[in-house]
N, C-alpha and C positions, 0 to 999 in steps of 0.2 A: 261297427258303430252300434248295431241294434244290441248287441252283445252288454256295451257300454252303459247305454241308456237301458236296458234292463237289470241289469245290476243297481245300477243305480236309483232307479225306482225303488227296488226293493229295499237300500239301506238308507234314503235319503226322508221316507216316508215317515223314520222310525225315530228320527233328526230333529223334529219339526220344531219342536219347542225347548224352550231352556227357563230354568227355576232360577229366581232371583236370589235363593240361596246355596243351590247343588249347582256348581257347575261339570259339566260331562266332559269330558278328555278327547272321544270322537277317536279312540284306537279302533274302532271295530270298523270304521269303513276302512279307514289306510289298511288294515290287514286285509279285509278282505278284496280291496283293490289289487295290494301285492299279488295275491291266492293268484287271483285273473293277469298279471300281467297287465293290468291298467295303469296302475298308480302312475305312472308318469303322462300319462295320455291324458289322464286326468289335469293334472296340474299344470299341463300345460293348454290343454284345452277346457276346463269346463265352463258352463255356460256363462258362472258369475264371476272367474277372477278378476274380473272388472278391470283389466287394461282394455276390454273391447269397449267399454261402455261409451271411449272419448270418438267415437267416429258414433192451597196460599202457603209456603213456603217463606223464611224471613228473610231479609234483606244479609248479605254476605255468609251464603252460605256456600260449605261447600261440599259438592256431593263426586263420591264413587261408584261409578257404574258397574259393577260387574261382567267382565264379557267369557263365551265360551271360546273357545281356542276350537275350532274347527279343521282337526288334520295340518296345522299350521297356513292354510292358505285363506282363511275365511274366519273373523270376528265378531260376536256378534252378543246383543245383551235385552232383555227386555224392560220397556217400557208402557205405558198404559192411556189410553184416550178417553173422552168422556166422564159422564156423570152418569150412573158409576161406573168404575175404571173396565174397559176394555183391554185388555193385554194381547200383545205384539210383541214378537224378537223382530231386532230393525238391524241391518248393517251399519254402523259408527262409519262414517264414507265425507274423508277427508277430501275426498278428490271429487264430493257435488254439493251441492247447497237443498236440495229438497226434504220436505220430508214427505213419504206417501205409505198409504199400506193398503191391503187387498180392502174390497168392501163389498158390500151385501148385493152391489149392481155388475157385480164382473162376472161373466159367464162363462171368462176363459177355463179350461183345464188347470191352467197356473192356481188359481183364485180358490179351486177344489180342494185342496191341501194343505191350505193355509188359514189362517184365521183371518177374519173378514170384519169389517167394522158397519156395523149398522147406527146409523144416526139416529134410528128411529126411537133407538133406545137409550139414548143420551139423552138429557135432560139440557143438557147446555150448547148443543150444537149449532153452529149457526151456519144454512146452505150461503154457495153464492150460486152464478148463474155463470160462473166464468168455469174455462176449462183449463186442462193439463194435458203438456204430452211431451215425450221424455222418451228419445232413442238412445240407447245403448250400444247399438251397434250389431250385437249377436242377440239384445233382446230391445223390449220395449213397453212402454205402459201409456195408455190413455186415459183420463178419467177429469172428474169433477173438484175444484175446490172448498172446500170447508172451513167453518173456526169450530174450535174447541178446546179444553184444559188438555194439556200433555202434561204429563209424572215423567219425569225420567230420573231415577234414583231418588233421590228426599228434594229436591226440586221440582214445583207446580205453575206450569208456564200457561198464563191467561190465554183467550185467544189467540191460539196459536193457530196460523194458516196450515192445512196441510194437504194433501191429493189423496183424492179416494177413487181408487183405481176401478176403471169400466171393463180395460182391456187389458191381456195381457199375453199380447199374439203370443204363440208356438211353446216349445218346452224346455225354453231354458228357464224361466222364473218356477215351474214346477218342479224344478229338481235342485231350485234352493234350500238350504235347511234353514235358511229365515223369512220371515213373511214379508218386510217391507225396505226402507232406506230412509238412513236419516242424513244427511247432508253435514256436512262441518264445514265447507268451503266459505265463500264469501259473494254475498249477497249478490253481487254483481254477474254471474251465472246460474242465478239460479230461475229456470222455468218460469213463465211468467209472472215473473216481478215477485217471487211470494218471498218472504219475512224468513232467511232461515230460525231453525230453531235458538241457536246460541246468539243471534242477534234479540231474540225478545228473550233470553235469561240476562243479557246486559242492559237491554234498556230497561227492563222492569226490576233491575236492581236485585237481581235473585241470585248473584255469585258475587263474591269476595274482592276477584281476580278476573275482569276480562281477559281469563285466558283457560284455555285444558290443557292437559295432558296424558298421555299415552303409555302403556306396557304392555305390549304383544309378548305373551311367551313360546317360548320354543320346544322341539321336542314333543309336542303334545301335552306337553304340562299346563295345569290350570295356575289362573290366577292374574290371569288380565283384566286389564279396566281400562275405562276414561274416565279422569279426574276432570268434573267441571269447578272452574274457579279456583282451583290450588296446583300445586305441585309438591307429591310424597317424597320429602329430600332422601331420603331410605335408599333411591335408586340413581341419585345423584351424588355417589360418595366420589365419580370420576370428573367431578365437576363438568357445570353444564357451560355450551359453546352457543352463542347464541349470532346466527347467520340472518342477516335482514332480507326482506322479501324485495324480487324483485319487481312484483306484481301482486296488484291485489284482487286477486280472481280466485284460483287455486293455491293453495299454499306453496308459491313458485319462487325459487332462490337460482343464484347463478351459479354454476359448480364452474370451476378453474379446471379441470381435468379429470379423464378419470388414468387410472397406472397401476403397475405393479413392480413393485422390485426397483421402482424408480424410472423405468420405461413407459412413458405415455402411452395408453392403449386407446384411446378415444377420445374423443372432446377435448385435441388439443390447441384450440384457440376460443375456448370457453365455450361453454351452452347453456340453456336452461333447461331447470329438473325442478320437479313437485314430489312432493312426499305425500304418500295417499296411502290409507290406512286400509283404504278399497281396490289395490289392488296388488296380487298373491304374487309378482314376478319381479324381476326386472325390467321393464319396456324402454329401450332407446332406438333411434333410426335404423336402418336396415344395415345401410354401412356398416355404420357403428359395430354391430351386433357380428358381421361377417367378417368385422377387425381383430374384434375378441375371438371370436371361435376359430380364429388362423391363429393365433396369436398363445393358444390356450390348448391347441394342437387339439381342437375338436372339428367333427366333420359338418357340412353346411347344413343340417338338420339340427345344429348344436350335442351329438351323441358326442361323448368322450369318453375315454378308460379311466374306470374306476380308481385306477390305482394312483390317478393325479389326484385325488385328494390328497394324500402323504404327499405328493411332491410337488405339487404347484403352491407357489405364497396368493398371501391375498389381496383384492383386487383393493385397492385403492379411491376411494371419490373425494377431489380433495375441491372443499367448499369453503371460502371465503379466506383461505390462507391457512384452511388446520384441513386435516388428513383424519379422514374417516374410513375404518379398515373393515369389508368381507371376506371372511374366511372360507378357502375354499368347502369346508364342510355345510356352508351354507350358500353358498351359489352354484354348484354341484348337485342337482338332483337325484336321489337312489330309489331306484325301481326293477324288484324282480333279478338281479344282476346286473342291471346294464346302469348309465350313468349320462346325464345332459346335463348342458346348462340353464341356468333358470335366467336367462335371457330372453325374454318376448321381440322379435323383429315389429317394429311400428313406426310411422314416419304421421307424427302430428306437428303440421306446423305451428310455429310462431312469428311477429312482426322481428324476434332475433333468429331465426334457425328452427330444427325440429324440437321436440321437446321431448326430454328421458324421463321418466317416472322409476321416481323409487319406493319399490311396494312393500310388501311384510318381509322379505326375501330382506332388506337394507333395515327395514325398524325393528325389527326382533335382534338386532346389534343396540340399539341405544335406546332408553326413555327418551321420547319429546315433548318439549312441551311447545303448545304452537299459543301465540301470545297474540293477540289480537288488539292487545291497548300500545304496543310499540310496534306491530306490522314483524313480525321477524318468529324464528323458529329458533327452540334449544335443542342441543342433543348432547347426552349424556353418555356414556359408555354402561355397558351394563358387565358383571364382573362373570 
């Protein structure tokens, strides 16, 4: 472990920030994770794949976000707070409603390495006296609420609530290579009571389209974003499928099964699953996960022979009566010669059953756009 977190230090530090014009690829840690024999220890454990975390602008505009493609497992793009603009890289985190980034009162380690937001030098800051505090699971943050202008791409969000972080026990938020989190979920979980962001670009009339959308790329290849208030039909030539929510918390829809080859491998009398932009894995119930890995002829740790790439088909999540296909090259892990599945074991209840999360592992398969004026999500195929 110490081997890990040293490494990691070292190339994580070098990470920290990303240009709203350059985006960076991030080959040099995957390489030099392979060098060490980490990379899969990585990905399936680091601190932020974030399946741990669940335990004046004018009127219709619409803006691209630029994001960094981070070793495939982590997206992330900058934005700016304040009068005049403070800049922050935030994680785009489908799967919470906050937004927060380090500030000038956090004395954690975390807080050292990152960019910090001082009020004192905003001109339009407004304190409150209420607080924040946000478990993760493997990490966590405490801190204070503020208003202020948020920039994110050519959209300028008034008074925008957001946490300014006090604490930030232990060393996983240190060895992020973004500073903060921006929430996309829905208002309804988000930390006390605060305004997500994309709820005040719709009430203050600043997008087009109460809705975003998404392009994770793969590969390590640049060129991701979040579309606020449109959708680039460019990446919709496989026409878009649009799945209704079955809740309005997380972007949570009901999958019908998941298969392969036509043989049910899990969730075969339906469950619920959220598409989360925040997180790097696959995460479904324990069972679940010990179905597929028997079933996939991998051992209870999820290791499998590599050479099932070539010969396994792919896995199947068939949601709302259409059939969305992973290709073993992409729920298959490679590391060093050896080979897992990108399967995370997790049992989060629901009032229906546990709840599966499909993370960049399942959207780096399709554009989505998550549409917040009809409650429902699109999914595109990507070619």
């Amino acid at each position: 472990m110490m081997k890990l977190l040293l490494l990691l230090s070292l190339v994580a530090l070098s990470q920290c920030h990303v240009s709203k014009i350059s985006l960076r690829k991030g080959k040099s840690l995957r390489k030099a994770l392979k060098e060490h024999g980490l990379l899969e220890h990585y990905l399936k454990h680091n601190p932020y794949n974030l399946a741990s975390k669940y335990f004046p602008s004018l009127a219709g505009t619409v803006s691209s976000e630029p994001l960094e493609n981070y070793m495939d497992t982590e997206y992330f793009g900058t934005i700016s707070i304040g009068t005049p603009a403070q800049e922050f890289t935030v994680l785009f985190d489908t799967g919470s409603s906050n937004l927060w980034v380090p500030s000038v009162y956090c004395s954690s380690e975390a807080c050292t390495n990152h960019n910090r937001f001082n009020p004192a030098d905003s001109s339009t800051f407004e304190g409150t006296n209420d607080s924040l505090s946000i478990q993760y699971g493997t990490g966590s943050m405490t801190g204070i609420l503020g208003y202020d202008t948020v920039d994110v791409g050519s959209i300028s969000i008034s008074n925008q609530i957001f946490g300014l972080s006090e604490t930030e026990p232990g060393d996983f938020f240190y060895y992020c290579p973004f500073d903060g989190i921006l929430g996309l979920a829905y208002p309804s979980i988000a930390s006390s009571g605060a305004t997500p962001v994309f709820d005040n670009m719709m009430s203050q009339d600043l997008v087009s389209q109460d809705l975003f959308s998404v392009y994770l790329s793969n590969d390590d290849e640049s060129g991701s974003f979040v579309m606020f208030g449109g959708i680039d039909y460019s990446y919709t030539s496989g026409g878009l499928t649009w799945i209704p929510l079955s809740a309005e918390s997380y972007w949570q829809i009901t999958m019908d099964s998941v298969s392969m080859s036509g043989e049910i491998l899990a969730c075969a009398s339906s469950c619920q699953a959220i598409i989360d932009t925040g997180t790097s894995l696959l995460a479904a119930p324990s069972t679940a996960v010990a179905n597929i890995q028997s079933a996939l002829g991998a051992n209870s740790n999820g290791e499998i022979s590599c050479d099932s790439i070539s010969s396994l088909s792919d896995i199947v999540f068939n949601l709302n009566g259409q059939a969305f296909s992973v290709p073993p090259s992409s729920y298959i892990l490679q590391s060093d010669g050896s080979c897992s599945l990108a399967f995370e074991a997790m049992n989060l209840p629901t009032e229906s059953g546990y709840l599966w999360i499909l993370g960049d592992v399942f959207i780096h398969e399709y554009y989505v756009v998550f549409d917040r004026a009809n409650n429902r999500v699109g999914l595109s195929p990507l070619s």
